[in-house]
C-alpha positions as CSV (number, residue, x, y, z in Angstrom):
1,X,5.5,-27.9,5.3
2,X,2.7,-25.8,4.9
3,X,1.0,-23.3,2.2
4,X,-0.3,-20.3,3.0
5,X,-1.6,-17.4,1.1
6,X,-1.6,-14.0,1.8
7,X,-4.5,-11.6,2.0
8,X,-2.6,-8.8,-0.2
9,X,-4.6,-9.9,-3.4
10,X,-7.8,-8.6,-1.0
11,X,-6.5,-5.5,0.9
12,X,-8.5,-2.8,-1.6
13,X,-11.7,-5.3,-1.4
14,X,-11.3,-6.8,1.8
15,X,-15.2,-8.3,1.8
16,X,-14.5,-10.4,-1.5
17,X,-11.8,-12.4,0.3
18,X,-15.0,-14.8,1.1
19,X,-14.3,-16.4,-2.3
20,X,-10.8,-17.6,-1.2
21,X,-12.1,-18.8,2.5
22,X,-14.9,-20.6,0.4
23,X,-12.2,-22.9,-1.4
24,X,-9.4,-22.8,0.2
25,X,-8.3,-24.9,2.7
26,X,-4.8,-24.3,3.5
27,X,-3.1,-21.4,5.5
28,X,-3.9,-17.7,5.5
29,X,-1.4,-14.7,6.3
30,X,-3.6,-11.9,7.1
31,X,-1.6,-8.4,6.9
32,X,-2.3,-5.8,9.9
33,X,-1.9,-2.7,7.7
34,X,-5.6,-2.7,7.7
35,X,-8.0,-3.1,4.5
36,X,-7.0,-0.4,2.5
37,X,-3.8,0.9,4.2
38,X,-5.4,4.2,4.7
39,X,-6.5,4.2,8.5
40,X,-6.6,2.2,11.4
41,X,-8.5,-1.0,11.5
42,X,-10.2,-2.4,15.0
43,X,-8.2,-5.8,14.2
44,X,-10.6,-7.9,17.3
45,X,-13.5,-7.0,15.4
46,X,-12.1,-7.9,11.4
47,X,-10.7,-11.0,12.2
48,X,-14.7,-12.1,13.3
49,X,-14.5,-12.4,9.2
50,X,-11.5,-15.4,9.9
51,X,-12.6,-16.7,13.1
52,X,-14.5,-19.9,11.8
53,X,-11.5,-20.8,9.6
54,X,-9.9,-23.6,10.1
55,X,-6.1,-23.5,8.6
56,X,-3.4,-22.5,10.5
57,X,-2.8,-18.5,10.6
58,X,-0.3,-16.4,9.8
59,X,-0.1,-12.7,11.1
60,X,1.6,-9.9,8.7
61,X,2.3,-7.1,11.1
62,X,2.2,-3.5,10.4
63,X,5.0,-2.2,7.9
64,X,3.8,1.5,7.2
65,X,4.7,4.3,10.2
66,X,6.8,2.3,12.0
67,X,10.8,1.8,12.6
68,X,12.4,-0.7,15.1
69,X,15.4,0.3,14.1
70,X,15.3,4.4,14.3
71,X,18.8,5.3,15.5
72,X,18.1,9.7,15.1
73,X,14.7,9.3,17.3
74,X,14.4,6.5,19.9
75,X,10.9,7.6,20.9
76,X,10.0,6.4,17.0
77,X,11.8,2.7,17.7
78,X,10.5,2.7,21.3
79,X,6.7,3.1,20.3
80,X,7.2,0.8,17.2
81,X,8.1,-1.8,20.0
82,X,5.0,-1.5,21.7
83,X,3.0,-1.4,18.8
84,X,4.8,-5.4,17.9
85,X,4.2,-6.3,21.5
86,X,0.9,-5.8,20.9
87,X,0.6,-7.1,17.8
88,X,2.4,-10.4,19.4
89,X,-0.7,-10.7,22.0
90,X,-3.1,-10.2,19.4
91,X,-2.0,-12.7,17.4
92,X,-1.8,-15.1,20.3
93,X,-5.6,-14.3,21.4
94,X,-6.8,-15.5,17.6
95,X,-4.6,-18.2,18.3
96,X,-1.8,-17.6,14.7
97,X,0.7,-19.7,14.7
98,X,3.3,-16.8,13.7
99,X,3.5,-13.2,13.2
100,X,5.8,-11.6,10.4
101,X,8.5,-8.8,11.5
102,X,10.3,-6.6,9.4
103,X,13.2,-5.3,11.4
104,X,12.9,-1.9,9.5
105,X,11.2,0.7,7.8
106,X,12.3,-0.6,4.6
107,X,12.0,2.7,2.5
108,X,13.9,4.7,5.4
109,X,17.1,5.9,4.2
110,X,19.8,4.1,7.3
111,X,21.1,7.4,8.6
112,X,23.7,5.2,11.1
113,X,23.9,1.9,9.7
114,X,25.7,0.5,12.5
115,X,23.7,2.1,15.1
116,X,20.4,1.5,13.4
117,X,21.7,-2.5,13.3
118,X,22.0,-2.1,17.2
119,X,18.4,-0.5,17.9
120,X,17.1,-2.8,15.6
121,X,18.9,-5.5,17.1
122,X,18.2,-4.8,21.0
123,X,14.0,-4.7,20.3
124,X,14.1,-7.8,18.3
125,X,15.5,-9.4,21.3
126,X,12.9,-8.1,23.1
127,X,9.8,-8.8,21.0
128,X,11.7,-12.7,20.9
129,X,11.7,-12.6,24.4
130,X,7.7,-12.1,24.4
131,X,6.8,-14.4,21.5
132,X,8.4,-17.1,23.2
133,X,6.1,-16.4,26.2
134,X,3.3,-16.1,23.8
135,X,4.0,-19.6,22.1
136,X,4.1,-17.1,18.8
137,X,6.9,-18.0,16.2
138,X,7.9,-14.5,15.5
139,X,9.6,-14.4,12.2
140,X,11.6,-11.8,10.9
141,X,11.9,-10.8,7.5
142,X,15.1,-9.4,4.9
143,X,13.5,-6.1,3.8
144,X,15.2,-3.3,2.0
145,X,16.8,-2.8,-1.3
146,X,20.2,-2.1,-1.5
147,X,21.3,1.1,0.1
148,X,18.0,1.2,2.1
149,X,19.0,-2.5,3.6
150,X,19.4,-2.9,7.1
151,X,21.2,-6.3,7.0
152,X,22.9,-7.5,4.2
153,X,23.1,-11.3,3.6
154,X,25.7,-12.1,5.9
155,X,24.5,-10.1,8.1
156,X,21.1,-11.5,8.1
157,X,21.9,-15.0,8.8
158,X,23.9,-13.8,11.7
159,X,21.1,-12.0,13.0
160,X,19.3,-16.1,13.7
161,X,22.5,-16.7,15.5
162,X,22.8,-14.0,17.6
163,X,19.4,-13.9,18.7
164,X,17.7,-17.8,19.2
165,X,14.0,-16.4,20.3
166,X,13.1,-15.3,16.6
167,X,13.0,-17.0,12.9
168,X,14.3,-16.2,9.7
169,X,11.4,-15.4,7.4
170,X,13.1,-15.3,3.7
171,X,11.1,-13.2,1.3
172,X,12.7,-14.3,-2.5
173,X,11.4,-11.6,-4.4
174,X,13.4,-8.7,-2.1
175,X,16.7,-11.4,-2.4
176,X,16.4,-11.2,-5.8
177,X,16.6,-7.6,-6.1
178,X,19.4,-7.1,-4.0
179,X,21.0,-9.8,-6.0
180,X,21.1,-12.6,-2.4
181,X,21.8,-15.9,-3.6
182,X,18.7,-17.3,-2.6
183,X,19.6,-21.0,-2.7
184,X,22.9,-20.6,-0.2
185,X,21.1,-18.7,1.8
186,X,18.4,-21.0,2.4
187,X,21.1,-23.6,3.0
188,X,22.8,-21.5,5.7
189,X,19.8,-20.7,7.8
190,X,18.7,-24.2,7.7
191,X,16.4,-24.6,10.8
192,X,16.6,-21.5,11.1
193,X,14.6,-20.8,8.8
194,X,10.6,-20.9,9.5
195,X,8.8,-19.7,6.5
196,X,9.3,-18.4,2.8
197,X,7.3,-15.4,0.9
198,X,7.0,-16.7,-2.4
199,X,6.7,-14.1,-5.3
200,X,8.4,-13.1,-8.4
201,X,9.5,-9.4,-9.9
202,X,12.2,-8.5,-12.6
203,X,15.0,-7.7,-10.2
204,X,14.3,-4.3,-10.0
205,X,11.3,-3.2,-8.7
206,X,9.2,-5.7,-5.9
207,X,6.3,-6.5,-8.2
208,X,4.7,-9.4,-6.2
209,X,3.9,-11.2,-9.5
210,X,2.8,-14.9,-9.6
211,X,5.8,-17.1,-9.8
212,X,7.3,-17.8,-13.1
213,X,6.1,-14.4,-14.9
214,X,9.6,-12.5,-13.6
215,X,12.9,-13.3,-13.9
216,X,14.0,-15.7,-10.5
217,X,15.3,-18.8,-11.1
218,X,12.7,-21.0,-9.6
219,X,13.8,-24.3,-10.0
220,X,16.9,-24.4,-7.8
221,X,14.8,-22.3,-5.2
222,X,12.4,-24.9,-4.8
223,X,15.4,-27.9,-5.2
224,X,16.9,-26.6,-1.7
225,X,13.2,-25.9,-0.3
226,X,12.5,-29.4,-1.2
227,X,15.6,-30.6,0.5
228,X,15.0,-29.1,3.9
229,X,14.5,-31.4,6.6
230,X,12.4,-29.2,9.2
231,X,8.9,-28.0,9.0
232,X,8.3,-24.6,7.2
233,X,5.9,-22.3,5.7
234,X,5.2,-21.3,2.1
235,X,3.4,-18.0,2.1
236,X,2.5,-16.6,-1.6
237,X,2.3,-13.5,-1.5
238,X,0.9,-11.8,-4.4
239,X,0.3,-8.4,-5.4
240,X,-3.0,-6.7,-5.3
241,X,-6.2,-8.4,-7.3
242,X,-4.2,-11.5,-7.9
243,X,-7.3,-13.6,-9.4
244,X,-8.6,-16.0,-7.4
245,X,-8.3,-19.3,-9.8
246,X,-4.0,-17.8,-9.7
247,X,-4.0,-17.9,-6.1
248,X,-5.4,-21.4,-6.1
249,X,-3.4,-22.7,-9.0
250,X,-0.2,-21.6,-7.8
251,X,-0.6,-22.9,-4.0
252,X,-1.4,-26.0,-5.8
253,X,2.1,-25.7,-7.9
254,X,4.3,-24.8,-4.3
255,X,2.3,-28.4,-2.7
256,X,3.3,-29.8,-6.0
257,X,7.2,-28.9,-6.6
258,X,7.3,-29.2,-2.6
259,X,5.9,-32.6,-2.7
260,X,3.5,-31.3,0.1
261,X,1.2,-34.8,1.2
């Protein structure tokens, strides 16, 4: 099992994330949104700030714009599926170990549920198809609060056995708000199951605070985490200008309640 940490705490000061590279030695998830998510980023020449590090790498793709699953306008799901295919390549040139996936644009109201399942469905089989070519683990994540879900939980383990070229990526702080039993759910993916975003929120609104300062229950979370037989990732994710000594503090907490050597 591995911790990683993503680079949200950096996005609106992008150049400070020096201080995290500087003592930490573990994983990085670097989101593809761009610095500020205001305007496009030339992603082969930022990553030249990552390329001496040494952790394994993580790849957040793009969330804003784009809509795998748009059942009204397939020219809208058609170029979002070229935009992940070449996200997919990029990550395999800086050599990450997986990229992140929402199946979604989470805050799009679902117009066609059923239909918008199927479009969503038919490019992540696609995208699988070239991250297993790419040696990419390409893990998808549950996204979407209630009505604005694509999958709900049944649903979303399904989705693992339907389709054997992608992961299950479970973010806890968007199962809590749609009320997901967290710890069954872990338990049903199983090996399915390649990687966790770890953040907390009061169930209503997705705060990416630091762990324990919401209301999830942590301690049976990281019970069945601790219980899983296969290699995974543990990805905090925490909201912008997380302090740095937080970051580092809490990645030591996962490695601790994980019994990470």
């Amino acid at each position: 099992m591995t911790v990683l940490i993503n680079l949200l705490p950096y996005m609106k000061r992008i150049e400070d994330c020096k201080e995290l590279l500087d003592q930490w030695s573990g994983g990085l998830e670097i989101p593809m949104d761009g610095p500020n998510w205001e305007e496009p980023t030339n992603w082969n020449e930022e990553f030249l700030r990552f390329k001496d590090y040494s952790g394994p790498i993580s790849v957040h793709s793009p969330i804003w714009e784009l809509n795998l699953a748009s059942a009204r306008f397939e020219v809208i799901s058609q170029y979002s599926y070229e935009v992940y295919k070449s996200c997919l390549e990029w990550s395999a040139r800086i050599g990450a170990e997986q990229m992140v996936l929402h199946p979604s644009l989470y805050s799009t109201m679902l117009f066609n549920r059923k239909q918008s399942q199927a479009r969503s469905i038919d490019n992540l089989k696609r995208l699988g198809e070239v991250a297993k070519k790419l040696g990419i683990d390409l893990a998808v994540e549950n996204v979407g609060f209630h009505e604005f879900a694509l999958f709900d939980e049944d649903e979303f383990v399904r989705l693992f056995e339907e389709i054997p070229t992608i992961s299950a990526l479970v973010d806890v702080g968007h199962a809590h708000i749609n009320g997901w039993n967290t710890p069954e759910l872990l338990r049903r993916l199983d090996t399915r199951l390649s990687a966790v975003h770890l953040h907390d929120n009061d169930g209503i609104d997705d705060l990416h605070q630091p762990i324990g300062e919401g209301t999830i229950l942590w301690d049976p979370i990281f019970d069945t985490l601790k219980s899983m037989k296969h290699s995974f990732r543990s990805i905090l994710e925490y909201q912008f200008d997380t302090p740095l000594q937080t970051l580092l503090d809490h990645a030591k907490l996962v490695e601790t309640k994980l019994a990470v050597k």
